[in-house]
C-alpha positions, -999 to +999 in steps of 0.1 A: -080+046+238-106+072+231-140+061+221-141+090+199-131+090+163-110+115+149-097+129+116-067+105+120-089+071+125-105+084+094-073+091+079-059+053+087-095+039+076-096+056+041-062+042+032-073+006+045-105+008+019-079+021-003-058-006+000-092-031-005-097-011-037-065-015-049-075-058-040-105-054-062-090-042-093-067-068-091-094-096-090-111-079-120-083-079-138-074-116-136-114-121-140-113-104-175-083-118-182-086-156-174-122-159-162-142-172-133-110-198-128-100-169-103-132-170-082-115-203-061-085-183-051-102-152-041-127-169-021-102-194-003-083-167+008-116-142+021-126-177+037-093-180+059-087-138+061-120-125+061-139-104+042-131-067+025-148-041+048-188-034+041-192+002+021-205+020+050-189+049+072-166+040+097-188+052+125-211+022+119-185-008+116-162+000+138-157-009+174-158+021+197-146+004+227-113-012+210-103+018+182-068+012+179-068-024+181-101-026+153-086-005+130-047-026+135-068-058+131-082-046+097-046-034+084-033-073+086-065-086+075-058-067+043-025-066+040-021-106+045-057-117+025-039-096-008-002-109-005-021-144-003-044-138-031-010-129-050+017-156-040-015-179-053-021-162-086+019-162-090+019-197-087-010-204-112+002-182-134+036-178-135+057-151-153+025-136-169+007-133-134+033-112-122+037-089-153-007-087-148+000-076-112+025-054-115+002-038-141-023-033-114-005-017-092+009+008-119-024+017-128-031+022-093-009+038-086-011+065-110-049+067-104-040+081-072-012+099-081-039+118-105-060+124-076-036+139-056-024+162-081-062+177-085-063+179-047-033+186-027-001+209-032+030+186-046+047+210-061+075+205-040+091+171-030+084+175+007+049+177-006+046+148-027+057+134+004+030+142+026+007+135+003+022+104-007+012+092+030-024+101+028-025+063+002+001+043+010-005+015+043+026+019+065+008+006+098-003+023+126+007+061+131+024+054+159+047+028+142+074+058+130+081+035+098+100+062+078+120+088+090+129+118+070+164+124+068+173+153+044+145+178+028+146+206+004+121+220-023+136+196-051+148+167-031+131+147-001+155+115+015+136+089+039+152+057+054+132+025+065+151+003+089+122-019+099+098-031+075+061-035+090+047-054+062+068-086+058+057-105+084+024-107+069+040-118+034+058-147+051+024-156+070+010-155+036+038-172+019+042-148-008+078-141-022+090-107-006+111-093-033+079-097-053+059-076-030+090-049-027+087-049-066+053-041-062+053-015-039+080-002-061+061+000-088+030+018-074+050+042-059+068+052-090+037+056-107+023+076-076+051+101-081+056+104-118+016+111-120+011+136-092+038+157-105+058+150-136+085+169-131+098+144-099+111+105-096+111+083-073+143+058-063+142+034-035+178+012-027+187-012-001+215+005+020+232+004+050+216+024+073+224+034+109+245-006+110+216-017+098+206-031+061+177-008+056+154+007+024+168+043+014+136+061-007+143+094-030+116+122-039+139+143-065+136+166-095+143+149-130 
């Protein structure tokens, strides 16, 4: 791997402090909504996971010599440390720590959505698309996870056979279908925020002989 960065390690970085950001609102939401009671959660999990990333350019954290394998090491520090943080919030807090969560990540998710709409072209679903991939954490760009399969100004199909975030759940010992709710949620909110006029739909299929996640970018 080059010691070089490049637009796309800046790219992959951005959407891993994105991804922290989207870790912090969370914790300030369960801190103004049940107090410092949170803090033990939040810091067991940093203890075992590590930290979120320092707020300083990538050129100065990251390690030149080992690129790919830093910036793949961050993405299931993250990933795992915020399932965690969640599996234990759901079981302190039930029912109502779900409906708080799943707040979050609407909010979140339409934050974003806003800022794409004020900074990128999705007037189109094949946009929305593209764009949609400049927030969401899908792995490593050479991982392939979706794969478009049918494109046209008002409608945008991808398929997902193999899902590159479950393993950390299951390290973290989160319910999955939660986590799938989740990302169901943000992503909705992503869409309907960024441009109105289009949904999004996501189903489990079959897909290729394989059970698989079918996702829809379509006109209302």
């Amino acid at each position: 791997m080059s010691r070089f960065l490049g637009p796309i390690h800046h790219w992959l970085f951005n959407k891993i402090t994105l991804h922290e950001n989207l870790e912090r609102e969370l914790v300030d939401r369960f801190k103004s909504e049940y107090g410092d009671e949170i803090d033990e959660i939040v810091k067991d999990n940093r203890d075992k996971y590590g930290d979120p990333l320092p707020e300083k350019p990538l050129e100065e954290i990251i390690d030149t010599d080992n690129i790919h394998g830093w910036l793949q090491g961050k993405i299931e520090i993250v990933e795992t440390r915020q399932a965690s943080i969640l599996g234990d919030l759901f079981k302190k807090y039930g029912t109502n720590g779900v409906l708080l969560s799943t707040s979050v990540y609407e909010d979140h998710g339409s934050k974003c959505g806003k800022d794409a709409s004020n900074n990128y072209d999705v007037s189109s679903a094949e946009g929305i698309y593209k764009v949609l991939n400049n927030y969401i954490l899908d792995g490593m760009p050479c991982d392939n996870a979706n794969n478009v399969t049918e494109v046209e100004d008002d409608y945008l199909e991808y398929k997902q056979v193999q899902c590159l975030h479950i393993r950390y759940w299951k390290e973290a010992g989160v319910d999955p279908e939660k986590m799938y709710d989740l990302r169901r949620v943000w992503t909705e909110s992503f869409v309907n925020e960024a441009n109105p006029e289009f949904k999004y739909q996501v189903s489990i299929e079959d897909i290729d002989g394989q059970q698989g996640f079918k996702h829809k970018i379509f006109k209302k």
